[in-house]
Every structure is written in structure tokens, then in C-alpha cells.
N, C-alpha and C positions, 0 to 999 in steps of 0.2 A: 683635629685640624693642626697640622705643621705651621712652626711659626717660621715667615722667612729671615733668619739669623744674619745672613748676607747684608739685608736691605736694614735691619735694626742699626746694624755694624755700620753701614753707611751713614744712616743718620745722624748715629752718635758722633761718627770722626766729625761729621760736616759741622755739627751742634760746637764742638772744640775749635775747629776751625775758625767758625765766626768770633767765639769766643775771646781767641787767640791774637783777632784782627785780620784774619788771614781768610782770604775772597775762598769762598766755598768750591768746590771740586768741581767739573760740571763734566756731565758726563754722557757720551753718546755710543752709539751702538759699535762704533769699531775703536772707542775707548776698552770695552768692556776686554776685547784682546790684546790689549797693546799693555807691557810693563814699561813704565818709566817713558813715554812717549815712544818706546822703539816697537815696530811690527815683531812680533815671537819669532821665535824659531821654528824650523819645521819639525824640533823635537816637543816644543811644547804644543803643538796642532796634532802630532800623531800623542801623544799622552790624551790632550784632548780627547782625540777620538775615541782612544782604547778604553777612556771613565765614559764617555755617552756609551760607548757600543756596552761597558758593563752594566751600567743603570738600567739601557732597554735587556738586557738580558735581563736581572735580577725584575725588572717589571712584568716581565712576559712571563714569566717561572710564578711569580704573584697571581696572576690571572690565573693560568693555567692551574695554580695551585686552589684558587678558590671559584671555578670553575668546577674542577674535580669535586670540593665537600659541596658544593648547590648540588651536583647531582646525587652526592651518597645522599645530603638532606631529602632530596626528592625519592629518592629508593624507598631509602626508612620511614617517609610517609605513605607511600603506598604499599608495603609492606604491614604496615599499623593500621591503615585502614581495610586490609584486607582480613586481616587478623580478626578486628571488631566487627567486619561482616559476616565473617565466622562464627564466632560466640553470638552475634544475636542469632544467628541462622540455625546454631545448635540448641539454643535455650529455647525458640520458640519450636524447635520440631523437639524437645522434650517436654515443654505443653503441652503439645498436641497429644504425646503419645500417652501422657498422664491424663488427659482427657476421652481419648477413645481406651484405654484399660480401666478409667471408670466408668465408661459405658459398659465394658465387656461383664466388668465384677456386676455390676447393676444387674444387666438380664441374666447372667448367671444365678447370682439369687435369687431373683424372681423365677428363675424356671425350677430351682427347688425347692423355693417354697410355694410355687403352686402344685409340686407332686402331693402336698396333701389336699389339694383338690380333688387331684384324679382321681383317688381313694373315696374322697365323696361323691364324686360326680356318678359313680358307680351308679346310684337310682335318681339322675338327676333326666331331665326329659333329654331330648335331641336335641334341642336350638343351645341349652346348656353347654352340651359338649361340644358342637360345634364350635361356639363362641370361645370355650375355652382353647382349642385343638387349634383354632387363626389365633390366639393370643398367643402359644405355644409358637406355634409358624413365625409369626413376627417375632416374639424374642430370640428364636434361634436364627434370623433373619441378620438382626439386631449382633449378636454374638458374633456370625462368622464375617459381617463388614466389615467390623471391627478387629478382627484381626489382622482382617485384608489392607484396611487401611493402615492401620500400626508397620504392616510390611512395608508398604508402598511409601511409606513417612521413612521408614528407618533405611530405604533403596535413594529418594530424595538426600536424604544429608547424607549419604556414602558419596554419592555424585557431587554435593557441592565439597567436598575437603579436596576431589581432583580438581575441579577448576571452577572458574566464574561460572554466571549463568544462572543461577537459580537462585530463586525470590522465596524471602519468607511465605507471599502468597501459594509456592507452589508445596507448601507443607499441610496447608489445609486438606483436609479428607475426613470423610464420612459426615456432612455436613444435617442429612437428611437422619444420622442415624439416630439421634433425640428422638425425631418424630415416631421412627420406625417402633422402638420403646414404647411412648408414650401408648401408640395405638395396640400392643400388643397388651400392656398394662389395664388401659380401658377396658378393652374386652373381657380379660380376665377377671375383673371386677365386674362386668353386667354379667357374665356366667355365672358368680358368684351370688347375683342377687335374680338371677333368675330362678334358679333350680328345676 
């Protein structure tokens, strides 16, 4: 806050004044132009004017000047927040994708280590094989969603680096495919204890 220098300045003279004995200044609104009780000249009214006209200039250039950084400020926040909508949009579709490629490795496994079933299943009855044969179906089931969805994830965040629009919700995929697993897993174990 500016301090008005003018108005201290009057005080002071006035404070000496009294001081002095001498009746205080008194001061009205067409004092404030007048030197020595005479009306100015029309040089000191055009000076006047040419200090107002540069003040409202140097005020206007102030605005405008801080007008201009509110709006970079505003840029650079939306810029920053678009940024961090980004990195979360990317870390959660690299969860997702590290969760359906451990679904994939999962039924991957399990479909070779149940090829030493097959091997046994060799004199195992009918319902055996069947059960094993839909477990096989499910975990290959299981396999190729998963990669479907990995695609579809990794198409989802190509889309979101071109523009807005896409929600970490829409990274989710293969929601059902646990279950898919799980039931192909099942079975494969009642094959196992059927014989």
C-alpha cells in the first residue's frame, strides 16, 4: 500500500505552522491549482495534462500487462492439469495391461501344465475328457480376451495423448475374464478327480 507523501508533507508544513504561530493553510479544491493565489497558466494545465494522460497510460500498460500473465497463469494451469490427467490415464491403462498379461501368463500355464493331463487322460472315461476339453476351451477362451483386451487398452491411451475425452473408466476390459479362468481351472480339476 502507497503511502500518500503529498498529504504527510501537508501535515507536517501545517504541524510548523501552528508551531510557528502562523494560522494554518486551509485548503480547497481550486486551491489545489492555484500557485501563490494566482490561477496557472495554460502551460502548467497542459503539463498537467500531459502527467494525467502519462499516469493513465503507464496504468493501462499495468493492466494489460497483468492481464496478459493471469492469462499465461491460466494456460500453465490447464496445461498442468492436463498433463496429470495424462499420467494418471497412463498408469492406470499400464495396470490394467499388467493385469490382463497376468491373466494371459496364468492360463498360459495352466494350459501347459495340463498337457500332462492329456497324456493321462489317455484311459481316463468320457465325462473326464470332456471336462477336461471345456477347461482347455475356457482357458484358451481366457488367453485370446486377453489379449483382445490388452489391444483395446493399449488403442484407448493412443486416443487419449490426441485429445480429451477418455476416462480412466474407459481403460477397464476383460472384466469377466477371472471368471472365465477360474471356470476353466475348476473343471480341470473335477477331470482330474474324476478319471
Amino acid at each position: 500500500m502507497a503511502l500518500p507523501w503529498l498529504g504527510l508533507l501537508d501535515v507536517a508544513l501545517d504541524i510548523t505552522n501552528l508551531a510557528l504561530g502562523r494560522a494554518p493553510r486551509r485548503r480547497t479544491a481550486d486551491s489545489a491549482l492555484t500557485v501563490d493565489g494566482r490561477t496557472p497558466a495554460p502551460l502548467d494545465a497542459q503539463l498537467a495534462g500531459v502527467v494525467v494522460a502519462a499516469l493513465k497510460e503507464a496504468f493501462d500498460r499495468d493492466a494489460s500487462r497483468l492481464e496478459r500473465e493471469r492469462e499465461q497463469v491460466e494456460r500453465e494451469r490447464a496445461q498442468a492439469e492436463r498433463t496429470l490427467r495424462l499420467e494418471l490415464l497412463r498408469q492406470a491403462g499400464e495396470r490394467e495391461i499388467g493385469r490382463l498379461r497376468l491373466l494371459a501368463g496364468v492360463a498360459f500355464g495352466s494350459l501347459g501344465g495340463t498337457l500332462v493331463l492329456l497324456v493321462r487322460a489317455s484311459g481316463a472315461s468320457v465325462g473326464a475328457r470332456v471336462l477336461l476339453a471345456g477347461g482347455w476351451l475356457f482357458l484358451l477362451a481366457t488367453l485370446a480376451l486377453s489379449f483382445a483386451a490388452q489391444s483395446r487398452v493399449s488403442q484407448v491411451m493412443a486416443r487419449a495423448t490426441e485429445g480429451p475425452g477418455v476416462a480412466p473408466e474407459d481403460l477397464a476390459a476383460g472384466g469377466g475374464l477371472p471368471w472365465l479362468m477360474a471356470i476353466g481351472l475348476v473343471a480341470i480339476v473335477v477331470a482330474c478327480l474324476v478319471k
